[in-house]
N, C-alpha and C positions, 0 to 999 in steps of 0.2 A: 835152254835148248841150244845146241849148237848151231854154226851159221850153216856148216852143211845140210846138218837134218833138213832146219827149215826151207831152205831152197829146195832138196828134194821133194819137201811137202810141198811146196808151191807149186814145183814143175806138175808134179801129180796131180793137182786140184786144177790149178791155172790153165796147164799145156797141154799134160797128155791124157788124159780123158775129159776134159771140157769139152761138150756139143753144144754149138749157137742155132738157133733157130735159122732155117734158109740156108742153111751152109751143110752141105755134105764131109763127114769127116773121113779120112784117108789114111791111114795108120802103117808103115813098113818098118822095120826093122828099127833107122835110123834116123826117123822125123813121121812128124804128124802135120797133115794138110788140111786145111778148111778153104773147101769149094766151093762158090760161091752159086746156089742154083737157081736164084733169078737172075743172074746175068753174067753169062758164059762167059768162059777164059779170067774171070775175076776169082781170085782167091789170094790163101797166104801161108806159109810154113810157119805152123805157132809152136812146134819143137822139134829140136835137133840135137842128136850124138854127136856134129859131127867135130874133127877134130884134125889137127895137121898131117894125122898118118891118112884119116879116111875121106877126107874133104874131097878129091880130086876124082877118087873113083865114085862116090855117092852123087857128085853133081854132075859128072859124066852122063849116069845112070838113068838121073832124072829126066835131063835133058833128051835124052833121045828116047 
């Protein structure tokens, strides 16, 4: 198998459709967030698109 497939298989199994237990998942376009829901403002981006063209407007985005 090649290194790209597997990595795409990973992101897929691993990143972007993995649900934790306690954690709210958040899904947009360009990254997926797990929210932490026993203790607020806790969480963490477990995937991202992003890249040097889209980086600045995506964390813009986020941020506000």
């Amino acid at each position: 198998m090649k290194k790209s497939k597997t990595i795409a298989l990973y992101d897929l199994d691993q990143r972007r459709d993995v649900e934790y237990p306690g954690f709210r998942r958040e899904v947009t376009l360009n990254l997926v967030r797990s929210i932490d829901t026993s203790e607020p403002g806790k969480g963490a981006i477990i995937f991202s698109q992003l890249d040097e063209n889209n980086a600045d407007d995506i964390i813009r985005e986020q941020a506000s």
